[in-house]
Structures are given as C-alpha cells and as structure tokens.
MIVEX-83515 format. One line per field, with one value per residue (C-alpha): residue number from 1; residue in one letter; y, x, z. Coordinates in nm, 4 decimals. Layout:
// residues N
num	NUM/...
residuo	A/...
v	Y/...
u	X/...
w	Z/...
//
This chain:
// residues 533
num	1/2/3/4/5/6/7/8/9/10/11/12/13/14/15/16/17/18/19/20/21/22/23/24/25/26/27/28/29/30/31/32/33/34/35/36/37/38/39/40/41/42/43/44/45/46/47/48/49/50/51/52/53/54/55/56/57/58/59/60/61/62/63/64/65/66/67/68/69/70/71/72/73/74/75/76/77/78/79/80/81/82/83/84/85/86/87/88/89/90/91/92/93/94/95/96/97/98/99/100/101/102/103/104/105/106/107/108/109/110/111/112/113/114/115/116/117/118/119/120/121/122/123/124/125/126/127/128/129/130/131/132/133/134/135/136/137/138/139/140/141/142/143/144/145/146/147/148/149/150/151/152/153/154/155/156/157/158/159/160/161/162/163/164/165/166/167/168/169/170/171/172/173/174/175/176/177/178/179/180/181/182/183/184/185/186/187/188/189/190/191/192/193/194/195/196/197/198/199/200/201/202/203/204/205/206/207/208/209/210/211/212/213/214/215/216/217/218/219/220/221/222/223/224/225/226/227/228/229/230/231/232/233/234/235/236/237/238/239/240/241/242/243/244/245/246/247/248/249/250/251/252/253/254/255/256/257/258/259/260/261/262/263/264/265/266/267/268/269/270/271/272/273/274/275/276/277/278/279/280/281/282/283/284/285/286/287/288/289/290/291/292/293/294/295/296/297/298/299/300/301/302/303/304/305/306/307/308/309/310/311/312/313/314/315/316/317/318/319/320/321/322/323/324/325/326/327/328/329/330/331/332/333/334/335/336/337/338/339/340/341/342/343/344/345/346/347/348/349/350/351/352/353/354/355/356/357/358/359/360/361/362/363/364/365/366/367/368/369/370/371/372/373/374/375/376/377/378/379/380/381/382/383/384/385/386/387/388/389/390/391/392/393/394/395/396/397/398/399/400/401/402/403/404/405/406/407/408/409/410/411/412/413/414/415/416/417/418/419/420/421/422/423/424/425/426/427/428/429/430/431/432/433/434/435/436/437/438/439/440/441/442/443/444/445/446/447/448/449/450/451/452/453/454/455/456/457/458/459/460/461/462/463/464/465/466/467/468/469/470/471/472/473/474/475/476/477/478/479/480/481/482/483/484/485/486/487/488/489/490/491/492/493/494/495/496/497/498/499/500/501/502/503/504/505/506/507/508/509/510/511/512/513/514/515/516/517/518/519/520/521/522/523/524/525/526/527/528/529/530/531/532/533
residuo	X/X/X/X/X/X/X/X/X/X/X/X/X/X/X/X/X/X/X/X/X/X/X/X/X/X/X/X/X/X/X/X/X/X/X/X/X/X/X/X/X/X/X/X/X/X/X/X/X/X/X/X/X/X/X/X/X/X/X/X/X/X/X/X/X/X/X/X/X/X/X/X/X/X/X/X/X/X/X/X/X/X/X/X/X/X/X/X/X/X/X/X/X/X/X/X/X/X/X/X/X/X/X/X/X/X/X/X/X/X/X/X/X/X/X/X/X/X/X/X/X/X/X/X/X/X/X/X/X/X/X/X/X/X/X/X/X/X/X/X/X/X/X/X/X/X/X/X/X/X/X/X/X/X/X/X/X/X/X/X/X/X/X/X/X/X/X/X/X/X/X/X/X/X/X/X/X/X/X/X/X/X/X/X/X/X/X/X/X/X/X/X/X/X/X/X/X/X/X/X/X/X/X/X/X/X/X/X/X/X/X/X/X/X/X/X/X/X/X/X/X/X/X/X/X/X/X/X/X/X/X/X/X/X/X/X/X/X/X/X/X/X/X/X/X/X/X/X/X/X/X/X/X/X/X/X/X/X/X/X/X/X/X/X/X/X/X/X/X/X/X/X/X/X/X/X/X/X/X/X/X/X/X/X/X/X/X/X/X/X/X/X/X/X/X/X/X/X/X/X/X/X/X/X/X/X/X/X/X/X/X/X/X/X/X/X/X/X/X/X/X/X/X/X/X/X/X/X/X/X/X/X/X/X/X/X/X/X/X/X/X/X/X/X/X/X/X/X/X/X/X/X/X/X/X/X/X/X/X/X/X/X/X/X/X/X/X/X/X/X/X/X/X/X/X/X/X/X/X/X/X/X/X/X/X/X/X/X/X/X/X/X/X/X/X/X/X/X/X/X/X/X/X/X/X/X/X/X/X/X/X/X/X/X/X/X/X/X/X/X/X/X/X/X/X/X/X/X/X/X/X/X/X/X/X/X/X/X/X/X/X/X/X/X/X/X/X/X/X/X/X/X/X/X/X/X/X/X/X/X/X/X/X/X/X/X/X/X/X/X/X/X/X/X/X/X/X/X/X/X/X/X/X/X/X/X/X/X/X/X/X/X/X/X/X/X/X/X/X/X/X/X/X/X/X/X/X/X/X/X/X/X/X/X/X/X/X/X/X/X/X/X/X/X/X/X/X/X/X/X/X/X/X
v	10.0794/9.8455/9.9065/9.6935/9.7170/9.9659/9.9535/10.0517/9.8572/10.1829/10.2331/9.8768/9.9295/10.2518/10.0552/9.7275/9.9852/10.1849/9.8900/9.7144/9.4097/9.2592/9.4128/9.1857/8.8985/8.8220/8.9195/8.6974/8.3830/8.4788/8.2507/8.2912/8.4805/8.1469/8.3035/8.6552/8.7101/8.7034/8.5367/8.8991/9.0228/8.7129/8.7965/9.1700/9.0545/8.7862/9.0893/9.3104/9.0234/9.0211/9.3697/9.3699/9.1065/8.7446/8.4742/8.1234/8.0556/7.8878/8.2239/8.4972/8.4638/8.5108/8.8490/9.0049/8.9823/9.1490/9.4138/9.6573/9.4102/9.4579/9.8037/9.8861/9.6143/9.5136/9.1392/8.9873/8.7787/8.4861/8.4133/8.4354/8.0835/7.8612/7.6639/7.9686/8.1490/7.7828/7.8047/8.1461/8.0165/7.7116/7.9604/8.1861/7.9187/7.8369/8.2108/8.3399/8.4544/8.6506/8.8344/8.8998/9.0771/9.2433/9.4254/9.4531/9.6391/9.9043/9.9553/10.0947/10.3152/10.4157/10.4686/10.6340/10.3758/10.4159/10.0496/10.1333/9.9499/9.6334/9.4268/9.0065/8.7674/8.4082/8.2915/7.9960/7.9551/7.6521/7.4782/7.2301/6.8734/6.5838/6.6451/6.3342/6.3695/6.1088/6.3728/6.7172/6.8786/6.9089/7.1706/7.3933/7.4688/7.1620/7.1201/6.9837/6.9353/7.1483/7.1084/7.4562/7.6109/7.9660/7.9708/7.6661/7.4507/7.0727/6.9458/7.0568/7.0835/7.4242/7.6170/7.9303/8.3362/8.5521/8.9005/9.2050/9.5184/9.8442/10.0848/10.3823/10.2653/9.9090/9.8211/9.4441/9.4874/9.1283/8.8056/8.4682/8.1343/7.8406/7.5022/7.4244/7.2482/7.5074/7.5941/8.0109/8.0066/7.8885/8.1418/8.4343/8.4522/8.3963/8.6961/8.9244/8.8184/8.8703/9.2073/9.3333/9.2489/9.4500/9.6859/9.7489/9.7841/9.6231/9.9304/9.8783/9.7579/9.4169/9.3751/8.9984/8.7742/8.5610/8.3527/8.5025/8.4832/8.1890/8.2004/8.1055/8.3904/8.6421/8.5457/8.5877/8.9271/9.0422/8.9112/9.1006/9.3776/9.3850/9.5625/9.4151/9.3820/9.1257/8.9748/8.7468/8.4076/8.3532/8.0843/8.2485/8.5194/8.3704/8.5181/8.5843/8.8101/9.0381/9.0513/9.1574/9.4818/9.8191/9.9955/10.3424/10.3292/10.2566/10.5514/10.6695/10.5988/10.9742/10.7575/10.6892/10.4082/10.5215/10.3594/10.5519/10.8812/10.9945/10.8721/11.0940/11.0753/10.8917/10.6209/10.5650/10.2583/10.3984/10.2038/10.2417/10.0493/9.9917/9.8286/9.5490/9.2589/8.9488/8.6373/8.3787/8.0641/7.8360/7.4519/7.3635/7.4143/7.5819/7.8452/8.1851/8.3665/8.6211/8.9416/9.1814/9.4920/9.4092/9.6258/9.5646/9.6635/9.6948/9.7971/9.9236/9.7833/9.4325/9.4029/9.4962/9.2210/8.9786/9.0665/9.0407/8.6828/8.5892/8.7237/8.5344/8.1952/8.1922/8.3096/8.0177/7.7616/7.8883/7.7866/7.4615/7.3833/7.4934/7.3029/7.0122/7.1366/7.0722/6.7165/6.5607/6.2583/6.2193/5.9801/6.0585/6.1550/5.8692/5.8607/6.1208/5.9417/6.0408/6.3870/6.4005/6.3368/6.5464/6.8885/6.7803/6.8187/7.1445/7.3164/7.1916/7.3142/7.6462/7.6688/7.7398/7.4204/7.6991/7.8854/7.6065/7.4544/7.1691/6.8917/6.6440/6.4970/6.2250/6.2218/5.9065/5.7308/5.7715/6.0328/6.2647/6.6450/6.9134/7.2325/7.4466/7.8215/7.9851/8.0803/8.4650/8.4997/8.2950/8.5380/8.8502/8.7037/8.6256/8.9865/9.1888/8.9731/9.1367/9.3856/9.3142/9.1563/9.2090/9.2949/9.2160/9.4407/9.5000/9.8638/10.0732/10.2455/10.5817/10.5654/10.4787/10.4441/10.1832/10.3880/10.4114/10.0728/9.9965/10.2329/10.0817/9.7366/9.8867/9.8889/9.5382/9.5362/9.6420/9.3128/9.1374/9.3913/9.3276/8.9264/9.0307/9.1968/8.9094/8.6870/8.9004/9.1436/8.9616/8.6181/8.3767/8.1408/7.8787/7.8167/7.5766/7.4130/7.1234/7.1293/7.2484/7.4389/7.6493/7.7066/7.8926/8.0645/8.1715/8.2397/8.4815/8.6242/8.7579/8.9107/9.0668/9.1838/9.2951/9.5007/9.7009/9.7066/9.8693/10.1573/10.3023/10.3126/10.4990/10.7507/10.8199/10.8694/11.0974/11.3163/11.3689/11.5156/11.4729/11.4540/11.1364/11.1702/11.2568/11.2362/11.0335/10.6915/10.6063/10.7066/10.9546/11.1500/11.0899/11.1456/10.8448/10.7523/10.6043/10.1922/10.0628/9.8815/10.1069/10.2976/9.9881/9.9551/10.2927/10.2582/9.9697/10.1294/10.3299/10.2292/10.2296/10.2747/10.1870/10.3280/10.2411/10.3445/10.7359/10.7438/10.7479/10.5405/10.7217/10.7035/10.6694/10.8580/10.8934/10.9960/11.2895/11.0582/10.8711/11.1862/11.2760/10.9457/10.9336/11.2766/11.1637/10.9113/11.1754/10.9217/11.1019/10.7800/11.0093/11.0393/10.6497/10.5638/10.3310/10.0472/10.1587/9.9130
u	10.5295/10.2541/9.8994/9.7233/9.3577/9.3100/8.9426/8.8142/9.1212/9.2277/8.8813/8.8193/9.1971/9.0651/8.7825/8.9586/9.2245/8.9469/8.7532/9.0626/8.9767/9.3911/9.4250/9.1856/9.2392/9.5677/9.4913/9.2484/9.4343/9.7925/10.0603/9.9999/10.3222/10.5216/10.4496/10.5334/10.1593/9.9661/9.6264/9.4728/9.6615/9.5338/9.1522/9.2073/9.2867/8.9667/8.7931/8.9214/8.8567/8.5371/8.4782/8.6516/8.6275/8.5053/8.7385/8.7216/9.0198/9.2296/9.1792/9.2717/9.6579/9.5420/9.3451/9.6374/9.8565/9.6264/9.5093/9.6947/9.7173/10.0566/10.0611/9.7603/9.8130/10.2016/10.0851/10.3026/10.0260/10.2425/10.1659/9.7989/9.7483/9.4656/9.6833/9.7823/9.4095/9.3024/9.4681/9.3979/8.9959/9.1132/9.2271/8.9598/8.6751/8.7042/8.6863/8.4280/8.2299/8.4470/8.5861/8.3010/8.1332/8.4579/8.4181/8.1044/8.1158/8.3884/8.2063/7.9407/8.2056/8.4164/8.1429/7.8817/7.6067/7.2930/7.1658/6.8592/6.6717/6.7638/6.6514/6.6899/6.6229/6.8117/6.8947/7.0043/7.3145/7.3198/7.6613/7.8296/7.9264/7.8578/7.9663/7.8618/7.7621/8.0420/8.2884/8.1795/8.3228/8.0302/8.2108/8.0790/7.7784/7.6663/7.5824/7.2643/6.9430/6.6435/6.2668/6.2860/6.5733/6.5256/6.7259/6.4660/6.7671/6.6460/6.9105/7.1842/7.2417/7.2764/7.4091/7.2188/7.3187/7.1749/7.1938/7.0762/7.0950/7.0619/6.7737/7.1038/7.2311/7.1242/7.4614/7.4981/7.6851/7.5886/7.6343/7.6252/7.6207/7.4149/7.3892/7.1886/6.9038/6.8395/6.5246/6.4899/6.2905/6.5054/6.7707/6.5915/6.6780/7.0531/7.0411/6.9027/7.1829/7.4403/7.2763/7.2498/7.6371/7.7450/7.4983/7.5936/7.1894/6.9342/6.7724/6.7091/6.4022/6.4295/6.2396/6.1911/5.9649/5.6700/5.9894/6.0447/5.6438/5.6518/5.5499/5.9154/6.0431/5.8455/5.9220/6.2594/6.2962/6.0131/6.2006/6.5514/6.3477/6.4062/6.1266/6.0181/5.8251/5.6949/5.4055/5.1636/5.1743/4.8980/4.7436/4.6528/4.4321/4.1243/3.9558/3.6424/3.7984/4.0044/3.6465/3.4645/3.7403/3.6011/3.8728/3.7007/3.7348/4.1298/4.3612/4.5479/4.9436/5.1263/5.3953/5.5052/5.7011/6.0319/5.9263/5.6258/5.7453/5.7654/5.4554/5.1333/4.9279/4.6484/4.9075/5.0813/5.0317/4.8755/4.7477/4.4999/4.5968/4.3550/4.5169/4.3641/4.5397/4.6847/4.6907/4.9903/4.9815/5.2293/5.2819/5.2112/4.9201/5.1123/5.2665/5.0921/4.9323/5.1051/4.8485/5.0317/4.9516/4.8449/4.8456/4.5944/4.7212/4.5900/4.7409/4.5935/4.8698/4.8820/4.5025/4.5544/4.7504/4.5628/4.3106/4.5026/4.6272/4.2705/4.1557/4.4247/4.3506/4.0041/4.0982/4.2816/4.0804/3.7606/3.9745/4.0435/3.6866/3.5745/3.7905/3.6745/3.2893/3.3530/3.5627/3.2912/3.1606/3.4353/3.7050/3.8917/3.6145/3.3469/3.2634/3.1719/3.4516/3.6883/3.6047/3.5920/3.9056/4.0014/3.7961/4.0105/4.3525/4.2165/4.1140/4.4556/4.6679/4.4343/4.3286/3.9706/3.8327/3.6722/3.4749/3.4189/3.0190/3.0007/2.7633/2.7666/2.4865/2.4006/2.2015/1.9371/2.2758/2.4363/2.7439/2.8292/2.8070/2.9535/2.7961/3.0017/3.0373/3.2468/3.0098/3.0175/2.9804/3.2548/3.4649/3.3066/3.4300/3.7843/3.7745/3.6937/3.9818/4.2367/4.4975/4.5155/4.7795/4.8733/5.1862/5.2543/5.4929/5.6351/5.6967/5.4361/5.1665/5.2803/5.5855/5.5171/5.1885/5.0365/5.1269/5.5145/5.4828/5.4089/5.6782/5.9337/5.8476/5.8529/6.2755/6.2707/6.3042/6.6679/6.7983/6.6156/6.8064/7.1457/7.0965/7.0499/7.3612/7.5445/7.4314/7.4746/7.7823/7.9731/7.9035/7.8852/7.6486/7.7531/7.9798/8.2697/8.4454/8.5564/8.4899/8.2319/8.4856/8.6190/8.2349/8.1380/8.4930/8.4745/8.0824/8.1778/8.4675/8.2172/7.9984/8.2447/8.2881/7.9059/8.0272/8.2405/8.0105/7.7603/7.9710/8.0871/7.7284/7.6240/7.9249/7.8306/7.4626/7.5546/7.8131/7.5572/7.3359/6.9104/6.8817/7.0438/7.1049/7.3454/7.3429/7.6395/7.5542/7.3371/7.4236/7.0880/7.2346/6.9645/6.9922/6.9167/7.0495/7.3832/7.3754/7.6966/7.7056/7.6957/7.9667/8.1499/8.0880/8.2622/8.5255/8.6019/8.7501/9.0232/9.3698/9.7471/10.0282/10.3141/10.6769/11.0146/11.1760/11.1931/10.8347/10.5724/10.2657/9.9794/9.6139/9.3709/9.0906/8.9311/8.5550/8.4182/8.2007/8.4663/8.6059/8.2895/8.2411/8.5842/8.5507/8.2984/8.3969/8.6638/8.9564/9.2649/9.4135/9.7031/9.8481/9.8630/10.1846/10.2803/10.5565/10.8477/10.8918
w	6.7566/6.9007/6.9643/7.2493/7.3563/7.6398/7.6750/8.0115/8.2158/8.4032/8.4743/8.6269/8.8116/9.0065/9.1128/9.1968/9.3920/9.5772/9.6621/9.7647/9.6211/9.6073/9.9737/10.0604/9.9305/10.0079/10.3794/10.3633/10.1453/10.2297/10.0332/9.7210/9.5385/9.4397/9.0743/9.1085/9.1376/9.4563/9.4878/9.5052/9.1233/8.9838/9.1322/8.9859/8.6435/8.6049/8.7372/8.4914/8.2367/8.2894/8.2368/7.9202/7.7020/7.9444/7.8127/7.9748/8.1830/7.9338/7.7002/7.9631/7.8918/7.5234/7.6488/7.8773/7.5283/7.3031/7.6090/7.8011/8.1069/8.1458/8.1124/8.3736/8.6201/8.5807/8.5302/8.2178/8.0696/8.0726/8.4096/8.3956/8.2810/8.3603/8.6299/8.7933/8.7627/8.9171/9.2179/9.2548/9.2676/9.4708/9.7602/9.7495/9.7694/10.1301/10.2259/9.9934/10.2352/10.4377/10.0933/9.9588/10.2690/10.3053/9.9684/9.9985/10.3501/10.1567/9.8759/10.1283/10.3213/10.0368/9.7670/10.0373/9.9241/10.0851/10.2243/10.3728/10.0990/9.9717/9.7396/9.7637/9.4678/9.3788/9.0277/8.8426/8.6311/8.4064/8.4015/8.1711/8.2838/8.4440/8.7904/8.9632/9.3112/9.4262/9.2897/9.4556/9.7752/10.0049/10.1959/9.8742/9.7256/9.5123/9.1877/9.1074/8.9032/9.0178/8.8873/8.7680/8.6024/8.5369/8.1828/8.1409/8.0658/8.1837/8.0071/8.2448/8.5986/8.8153/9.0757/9.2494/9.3040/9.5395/9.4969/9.7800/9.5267/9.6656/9.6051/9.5569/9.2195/9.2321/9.3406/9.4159/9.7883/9.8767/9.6643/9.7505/9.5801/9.6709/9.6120/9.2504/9.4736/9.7820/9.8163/9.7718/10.0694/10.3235/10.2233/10.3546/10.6918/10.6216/10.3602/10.6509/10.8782/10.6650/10.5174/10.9578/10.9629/10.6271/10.7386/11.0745/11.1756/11.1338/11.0741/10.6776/10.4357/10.3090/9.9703/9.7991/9.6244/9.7716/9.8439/10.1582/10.2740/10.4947/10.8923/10.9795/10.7757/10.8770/11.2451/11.1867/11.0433/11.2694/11.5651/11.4599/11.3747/11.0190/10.8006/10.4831/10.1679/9.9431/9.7174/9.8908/9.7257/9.4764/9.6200/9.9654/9.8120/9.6550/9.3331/9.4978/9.7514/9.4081/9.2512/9.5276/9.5694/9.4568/9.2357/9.3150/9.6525/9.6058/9.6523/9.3496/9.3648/9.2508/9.1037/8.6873/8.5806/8.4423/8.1031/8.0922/8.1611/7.8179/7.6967/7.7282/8.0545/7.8890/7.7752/8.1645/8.3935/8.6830/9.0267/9.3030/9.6228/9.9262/10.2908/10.4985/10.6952/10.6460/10.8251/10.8398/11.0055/11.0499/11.0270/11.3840/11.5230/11.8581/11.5772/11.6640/11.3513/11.2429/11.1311/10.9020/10.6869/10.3576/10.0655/9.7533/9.5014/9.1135/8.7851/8.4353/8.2873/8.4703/8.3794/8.0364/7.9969/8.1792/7.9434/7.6026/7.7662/7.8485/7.4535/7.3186/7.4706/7.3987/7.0437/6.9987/7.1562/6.9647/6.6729/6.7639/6.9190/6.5531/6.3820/6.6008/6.5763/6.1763/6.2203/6.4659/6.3040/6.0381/6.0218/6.3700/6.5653/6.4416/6.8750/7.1705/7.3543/7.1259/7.0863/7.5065/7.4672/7.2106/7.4298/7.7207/7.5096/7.4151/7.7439/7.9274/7.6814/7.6199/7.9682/7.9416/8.1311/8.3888/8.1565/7.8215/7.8466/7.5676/7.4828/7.2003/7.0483/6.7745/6.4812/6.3417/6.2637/6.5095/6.4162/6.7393/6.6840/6.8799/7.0618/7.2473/7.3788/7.6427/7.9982/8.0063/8.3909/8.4314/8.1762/8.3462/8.7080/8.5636/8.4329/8.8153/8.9039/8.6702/8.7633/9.1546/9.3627/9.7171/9.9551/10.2908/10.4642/10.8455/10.8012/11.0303/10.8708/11.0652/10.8586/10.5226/10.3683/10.1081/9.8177/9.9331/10.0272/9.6632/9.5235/9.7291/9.6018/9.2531/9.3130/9.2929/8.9166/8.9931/9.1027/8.7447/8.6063/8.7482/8.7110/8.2945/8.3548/8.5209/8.2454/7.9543/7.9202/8.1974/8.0127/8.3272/8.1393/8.0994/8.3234/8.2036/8.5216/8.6250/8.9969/9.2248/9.4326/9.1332/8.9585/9.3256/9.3700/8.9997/9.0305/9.3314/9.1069/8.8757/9.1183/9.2056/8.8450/8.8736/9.1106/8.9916/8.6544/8.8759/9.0793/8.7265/8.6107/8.9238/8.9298/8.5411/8.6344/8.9917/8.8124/8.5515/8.8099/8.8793/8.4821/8.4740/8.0930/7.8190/7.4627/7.2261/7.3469/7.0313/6.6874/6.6600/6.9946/7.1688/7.5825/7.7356/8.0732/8.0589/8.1361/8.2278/7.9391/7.6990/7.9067/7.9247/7.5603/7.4379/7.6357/7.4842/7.1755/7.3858/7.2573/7.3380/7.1308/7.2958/7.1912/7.2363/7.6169/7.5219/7.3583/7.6601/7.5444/7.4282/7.4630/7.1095/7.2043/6.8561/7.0414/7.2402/7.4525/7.5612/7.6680/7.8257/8.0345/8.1812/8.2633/8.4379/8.6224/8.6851/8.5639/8.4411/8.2038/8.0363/8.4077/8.4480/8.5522/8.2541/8.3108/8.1433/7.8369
//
C-alpha cells in the first residue's frame, strides 16, 4: 500500500482542463513531445506546483514523487526535471503574450467573468543574481535596478508584474511582465489596449493609481473611449485648496467597508465627497488642457490617521527637542551652531520643520540655551487638511455619480490583494533563475497559477450564495468568507492510498470541510479516472 499527497491536484486539473491551459500551449509552442511530455503537460504541472506545494525547479521532480502527480495528470515525475521544465519556459517565453491573453480571454467565456471593471496596478519582484546587462536577451523584459523596489530590497535587482483584476471575483484575467526599470506610467496605455482586445469593447472601467494621471494617458483612453478612475497625484492639489473645503456641505457616501461591517455604526469609516473639475496640461505648450470631473473625497478614518501620525511625530520630536533643551550648553552643544545643527537633524528626520519656532540665546558667559514650541496655526492648518484626497474620472456624471465613483475606486484594494497572494502562498519571491528569458516565462507561469488560485476562490464564494460565508475554516467555526487560501489550505490534507492493480485507489478524506469545499466547487474526486498502477 502507498500513500501519496493528493492535496487539491484534481482541483487545479479541472481548472487547468477547463481553462485549457495545455490546449493552448502546445498550439501555440508546437514541438515539444521529444520527452513524452509536451510543452503544455510540463506548463500544467508547474501550475499545479504552484498551487500545491512551490518548489524551485530543481525540487519539482522531488514534489511529483511524494504527490499524486502521476496519478492526476499521467506525468511520471521522472521526467519533470529542471532541464526538461527549462525548455518548457524557454518555448513559452517568446509567446507569452499571445498565451497568456489566450487564457485569459477563456477564463472570461468559460467562467462568465464580468470585465466591465478592471482594476490595473504594477509590482516588483526581487530576484537573485547578478545578471549583467552584457548577458540578458533584450528581446525580454530586463532585469534591472530601480530607485524604488516595492519589497524595499536595494540590495537586489528586479523585474515588474502587472496585473488588471476584475471587480467579479478579483480574478487576475490579464498579466504581464515588464522590464525591472519601466516606468509604471508609460504602461498604461498598453494595459488598455490589451484589456479592449481580451475584452472585445472598449466599453469597460479602467481603475489605477496616480500612475496612470498624466496628459498623454488620459488622451489615450479618452481618445479610445475608455472610462476611468484614479487618485490625483499629491502634488497637483495644494493644501490650501483641502483646508478651505467644507466637510458639511459634502454628500454622505451610503457605502461600509467590508472590514467595518461588523463593527457598530459609531465605530465605521464613513466619507463625504463633493465634485469640481480638474485641469491637466501637458508638456508642450500646443498640448490642449484636458478639464475632467474631479471627485473630493474625505475619510474619518484616513484623517484619523493622519492625525495619530501627526501626534506621534510631534511626540517624538518634543522628546528630542527636550532632551536637547536640557544638553544646550554642555559638553556637545558648548555653541548655537552646533545645536542648529543638531534642530535641523531633528525636524528632517521628525518632519516638523513647517510647524517648529526656536531661538537660542546666551547667558553672561556665554553658554547657548534653547527655546522652542511647535506654531499652533500651522498644526490647526495641517489638521483641515486631513482626511481629503481627490479622483479624476472620465465616466459621465449622468451615469455614475461621485459617491459610485468613489465606491468603484474602493475595488482597487483587490489587485493589493492578489499581488499578497502572488507573493505569499504561490512563493514567487525570490525568484531563483539564471536567465532573463526563463525569470519572465516562469514569472508568467505563476500568474497563471494566480489564476487558477483565484477562479476556485470565486466558485467557493458564488456556490455559497449572497452570504459569502461558511463556518469550519478556523478551529472556533467561525463563518468567515472563504479565501482561496484557506481553501487551498484544507485541501491540502486530502490523501491517496494507492493499492495493488485490483485495489482502486482511495481518497483520505478525514474532514467535513473538505467535503464541503469540493462540494462546492462541485468536483467529484472519487470519479477521477486513476491510471491503472
């Protein structure tokens, strides 16, 4: 009798099968069976890897012999070796485009994903090596430092995702990867292309950072007639103009954060948004402005913590200014110079150099004393500033309103969340390659991976029904709405005891969740047609 790891490999097979995923591939990269496995199989099975248990390439063998590879996807493990998984990324790289709109544009037909709202944000992945710039393929994205790594990893060098995620289920139908030095901004307009092609119209919302606001952007996607939402840039709204705003006069938003929807009504974020216009201008002086609808938009909860930042900084630097107030005319600070200097450490690394007033004086000896106190109109005009930001949108006001506006922006905490996801449970950081052609190939592998991840969290979450929710996840049997990890994660005990040729192999279901979530995903495993062993 042996017992192999079953996990949620039939699961991650009916989605591979219904997405097509192998179909694909080897339509698109045709040639690849020299080793009884086509180029598709081998994309299937670091799919399915990733799912299960990620293993760097040299460990995936290791995982088909330990899991029921063989049994789910007829691949003998043997032949999943990193030379053969290698060449398998090697043919896929030139085409990753093509395959990964091509899955992308079935998941939308054979899943019935609603893309009229999508939602556009780039990441970094660190990766591991030296990769010389002499050495890279320029025909693929590039591998490069950047001034500002998002894992905050200067150390290493990067290469960029971009994810469109849909408002239905967050499901990531569009992934690209771009060189680790491309500027965010100047991906935009490419995004909305490629999102009017998987589309098939160009009749969807397009929702992104202040990345996208930029003259040429917005000309673009107003041209094609793409609507869209995103932040205005901090630095084109001055202070002066949030202060002088009247947070009365600002319509209430009928809308609760999902985290807040258990906590009392006194407790909730709530907002208030007002609409104006905005201006955009572009480079050239010939460039014709560009006046948009601009929503105003302000937060309890965003001002809250504005103000526990603003409490906390001053906190601090009151501390050191005292501690300097006590020190002047000791040993280090015998001079005003030297305690100038000192006060100027202190408000850049506090920031308070707006609102600190300070004078030193000297006794009949000569030793320097300090006086200092923090301008309370200054403070008070920080404080009317809290809470607001703007929005710039191209959707009409006859069709959606500024409060909409704002609740369709609020969706755009789905694509943070699916970037945790890439990075966590489906382990692509850090990536450990040796070329630039296999880090994108193997890059678009696991976004493919994400995926999948995603359609089995939204089939749990629509066979549930409006609720959304079902206890058994958590040890106190809570409900909670099922993630896809913590699907993923029960799953993951499922094993299979295989027998000798007149014994059929049997399922170890030792769990009524487990039960309950393939139910759900309506996934019959005991009717798997087993290879006979």
């Amino acid at each position: 009798m042996v017992e192999k790891r079953l996990g949620a490999l039939p699961v991650a097979a009916e989605f591979l099968r219904r997405l097509d995923v192998a179909g694909i591939v080897d339509e698109v990269c045709p040639g690849g069976a020299s080793a009884h496995l086509t180029h598709g199989q081998v994309i299937e099975a670091l799919v399915a890897n990733r799912l299960t248990s990620p293993a760097p390439l040299v460990r995936v063998a290791d995982w088909a012999r330990t899991w029921a590879v063989e049994e789910v996807f007829g691949i003998t493990p043997d032949l999943l070796n990193d030379d053969r998984l290698g060449r398998a990324l090697d043919a896929i790289a030139p085409k990753l485009k093509v395959v990964a709109g091509t899955v992308g544009a079935r998941a939308i037909t054979e899943f019935g994903i609603d893309v009229s709202r999508l939602h556009w944000d780039m990441t970094s992945m660190s990766v591991h090596g030296a990769f010389p710039a002499e050495d890279q393929d320029e025909r693929y994205p590039l591998i490069a430092c950047n001034g500002h790594p998002k894992d905050r990893r200067l150390d290493l060098k990067q290469v960029q995702t971009g994810l469109a995620v849909t408002a239905d289920g967050g499901i990531p139908v569009h992934a690209r990867v771009f060189d680790g030095a491309a500027a965010e901004a100047s991906q935009v307009v490419g995004a909305m292309n490629d999102l009017k092609a998987m589309a098939g119209t160009p009749d969807f919302l397009m929702v992104a950072d202040s990345k996208l606001v930029s003259c040429s952007n917005i000309s673009a996607l107003l041209q094609a007639g793409v609507e869209f939402i995103a932040p205005v840039p901090a630095a084109q709204i001055k202070d002066e103009f949030y202060a002088a705003l009247d947070r009365e006069r600002a319509e209430p938003v009928d809308w609760v954060p999902e985290r807040d929807e258990r906590k009392p009504e006194t407790q909730r974020e709530t907002y208030r948004v007002l609409e104006d216009t905005h201006t955009l201008t572009g480079r050239r002086k010939s460039d014709p402005p560009l006046v948009l609808r601009r929503i105003l938009i302000h937060s309890t909860a965003v001002a809250a913590g504005q103000q526990a930042a603003r409490a906390k900084r001053l906190a601090k630097a009151a501390a050191d200014l005292d501690r300097l107030t006590t020190a002047a005319g000791g040993q280090h600070y015998r001079t005003r110079e030297k305690i100038a200097a000192r006060i100027g450490v202190i408000t850049t690394k506090r920031r308070v150099t707006s609102c600190l007033r300070w004078e030193t004086t000297a006794d009949e000896h000569g030793a320097p004393s300090l006086a200092w106190h923090f301008d309370q109109d200054v403070l008070t005009a920080e404080a009317a500033v809290d809470g607001w930001h703007a929005l710039i949108t191209g959707l009409p006001p006859e069709k959606t309103g500024p409060a909409r506006v704002l609740i369709h922006y609020k969706g755009q905490g789905a694509v943070e969340r699916r970037y945790h996801d890439f990075k966590g449970p489906l382990a692509v950081a850090p990536v450990f390659v040796q070329h630039n052609r296999r880090v994108a190939a193997l890059i678009q592998v696991i976004c493919l991976a994400l995926l999948v991840f995603c359609l089995i969290e939204r089939q749990v979450r629509r066979a549930l029904g409006p609720d959304e929710t079902m206890p058994g996840l958590y040890p106190d049997n809570r409900r909670v709405r099922p993630t896809g990890r913590m699907i993923l994660y029960h799953l993951g005990e499922l094993t299979l005891r295989i027998g000798n040729v007149t014994d059929p192999p049997t399922v170890q279901i030792n769990r009524g969740v487990q039960l309950h979530v393939l139910d759900l995903l309506d996934t019959d495993i005991g009717q798997t047609r087993w290879p006979q062993t």
